[in-house]
N, C-alpha and C positions, 0 to 999 in steps of 0.2 A: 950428112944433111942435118944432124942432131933431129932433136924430138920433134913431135909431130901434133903434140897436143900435151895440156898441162891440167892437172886436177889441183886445182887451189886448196880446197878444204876439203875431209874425208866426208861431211856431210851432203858435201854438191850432187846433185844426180846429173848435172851438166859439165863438162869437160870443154875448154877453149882451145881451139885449133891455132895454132904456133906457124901455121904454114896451110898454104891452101890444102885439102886433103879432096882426094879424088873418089868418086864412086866406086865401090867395091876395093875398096883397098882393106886389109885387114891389118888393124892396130892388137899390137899385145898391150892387155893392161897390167898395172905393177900389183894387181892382187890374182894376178893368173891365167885371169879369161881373156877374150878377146872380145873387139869391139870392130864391128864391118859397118862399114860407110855407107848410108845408103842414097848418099843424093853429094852430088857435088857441095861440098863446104869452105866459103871463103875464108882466107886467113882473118886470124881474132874472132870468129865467130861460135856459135855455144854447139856443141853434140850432145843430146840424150846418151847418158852412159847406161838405163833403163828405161822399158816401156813406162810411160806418163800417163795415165790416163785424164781425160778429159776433166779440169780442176782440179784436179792434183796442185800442191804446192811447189813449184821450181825454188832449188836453191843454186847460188854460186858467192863465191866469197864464204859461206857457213853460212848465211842471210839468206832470206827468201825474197826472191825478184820478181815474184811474180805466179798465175796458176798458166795451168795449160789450158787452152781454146778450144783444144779437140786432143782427141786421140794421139800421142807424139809414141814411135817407133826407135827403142833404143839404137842409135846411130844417123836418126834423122836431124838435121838441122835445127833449130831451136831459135827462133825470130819472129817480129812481129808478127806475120801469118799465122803462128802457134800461140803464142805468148801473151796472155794479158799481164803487162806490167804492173806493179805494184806505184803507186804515186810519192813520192816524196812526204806529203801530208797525210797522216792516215794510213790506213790500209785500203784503201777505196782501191780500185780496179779500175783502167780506162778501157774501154772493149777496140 
């Protein structure tokens, strides 16, 4: 089935799913630990590799895309529901 998810940069705290990933499925990560799924995640979509708290900075690509909207659970999804994206102009926030 190859991988399952891909860590773009070592700064990301977000990991993108290669493949739909299903609740409670338990991923090895390439630094040793492991990372449990906690909510059905579609294919190309982001996973908290760490707890986020509430504003926190999200990174992917080594960029920051955005803060967190509430409280994000390492292995929970990571989508607009969570996520205030960062705007193209600026660092403004759209809520």
């Amino acid at each position: 089935m190859g991988r399952k998810f891909t860590i773009i940069n070592p700064k990301d705290n977000v990991a993108v799913a290669l493949q739909e990933l299903r609740k409670d499925e338990v991923l090895d990560l390439e630094s040793g630990g492991k990372l449990k799924i906690l909510e059905n995640i579609p294919a190309c979509h982001k996973i908290a590799l760490e707890d986020i708290p509430l504003g926190k900075t999200i990174y992917k690509y080594g960029e920051e895309i955005g803060r967190a909207a509430n409280a994000i659970k390492k292995g929970e999804w990571i989508h607009s529901h969570n996520l205030q994206s960062v705007k193209m102009a600026g660092k403004e926030y759209e809520a």
